[in-house]
Wavefront OBJ file of the C-alpha trace (Angstrom):
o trace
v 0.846 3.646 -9.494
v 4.162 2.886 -7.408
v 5.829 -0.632 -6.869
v 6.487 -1.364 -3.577
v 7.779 -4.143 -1.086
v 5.421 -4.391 2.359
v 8.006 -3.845 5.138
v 6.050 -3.623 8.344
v 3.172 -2.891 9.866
v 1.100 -0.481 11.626
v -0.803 -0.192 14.705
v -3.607 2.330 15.524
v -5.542 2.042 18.579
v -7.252 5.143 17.792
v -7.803 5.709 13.866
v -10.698 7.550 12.075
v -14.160 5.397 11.961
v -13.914 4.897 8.241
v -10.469 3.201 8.837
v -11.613 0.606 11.572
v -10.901 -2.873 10.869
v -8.443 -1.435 8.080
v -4.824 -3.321 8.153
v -2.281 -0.556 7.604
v 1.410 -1.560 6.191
v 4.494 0.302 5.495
v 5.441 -0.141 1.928
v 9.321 0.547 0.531
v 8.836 1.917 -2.642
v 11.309 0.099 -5.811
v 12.354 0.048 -8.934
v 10.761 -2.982 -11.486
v 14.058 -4.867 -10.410
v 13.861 -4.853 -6.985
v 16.184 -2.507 -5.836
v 14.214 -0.097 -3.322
v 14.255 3.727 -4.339
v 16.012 5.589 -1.529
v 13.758 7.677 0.855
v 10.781 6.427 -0.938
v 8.413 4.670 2.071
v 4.749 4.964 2.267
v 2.256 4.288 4.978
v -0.947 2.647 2.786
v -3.940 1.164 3.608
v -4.143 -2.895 2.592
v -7.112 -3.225 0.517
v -6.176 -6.983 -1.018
v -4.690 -8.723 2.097
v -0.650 -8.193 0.985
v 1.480 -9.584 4.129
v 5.201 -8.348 5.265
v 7.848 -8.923 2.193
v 5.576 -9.378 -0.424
v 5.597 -7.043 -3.707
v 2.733 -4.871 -4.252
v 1.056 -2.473 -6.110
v 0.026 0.942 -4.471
v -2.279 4.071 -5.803
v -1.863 7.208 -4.495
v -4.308 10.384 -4.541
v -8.110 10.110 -4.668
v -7.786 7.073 -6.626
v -6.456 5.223 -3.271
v -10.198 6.020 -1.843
v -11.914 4.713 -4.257
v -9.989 1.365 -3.510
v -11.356 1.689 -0.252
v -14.613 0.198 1.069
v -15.741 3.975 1.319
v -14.671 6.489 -1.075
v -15.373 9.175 1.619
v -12.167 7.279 3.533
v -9.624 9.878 4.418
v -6.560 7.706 2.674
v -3.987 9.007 0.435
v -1.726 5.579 -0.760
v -3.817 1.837 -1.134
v -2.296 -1.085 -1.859
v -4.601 -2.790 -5.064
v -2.780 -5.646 -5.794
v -0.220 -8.160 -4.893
v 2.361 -8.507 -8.101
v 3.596 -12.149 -8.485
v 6.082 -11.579 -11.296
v 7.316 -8.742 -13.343
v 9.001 -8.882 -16.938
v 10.691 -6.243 -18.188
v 12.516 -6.216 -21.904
l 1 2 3 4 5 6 7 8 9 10 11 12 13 14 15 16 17 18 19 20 21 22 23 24 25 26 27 28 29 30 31 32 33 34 35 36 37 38 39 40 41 42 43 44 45 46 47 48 49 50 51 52 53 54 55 56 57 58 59 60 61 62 63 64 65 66 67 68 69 70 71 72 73 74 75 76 77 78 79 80 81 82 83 84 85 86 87 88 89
């Protein structure tokens, strides 16, 4: 899984069927501080409603369509989860 920070958006007027009605955001990907990794975006389909600046949890791989409503869904990167607060020792 990859920590990321939503930073825009994406439109499609013409995506594949299994993808209509999906929002699709741009996600920086960072370290547990914060700081975003360098080079390290990913386009990922919103599967838990995560808005622009929030901190969020992504899967990549054939775990990112099972998030989906479909796991036939062509998607490579899903965002499972909006992180409120991270600790780390």
């Amino acid at each position: 899984m990859i920590l990321g920070q939503v930073i825009g958006t994406v439109v499609a007027t013409s995506k594949h069927e299994l993808l209509v009605g999906s929002k699709i955001l741009v996600v920086q990907a960072v370290k547990p501080d914060g700081t975003p990794i360098e080079g390290e975006q990913l386009v990922a389909v919103d599967t838990v409603g995560a808005g622009t600046g929030e901190h969020v949890i992504v899967t990549t791989g054939s775990n990112a369509s099972k998030a989906c409503e479909t796991e036939k869904a062509p998607v490579d990167a899903a965002i499972i989860g909006i992180i409120d607060e991270i600790d780390v020792n």
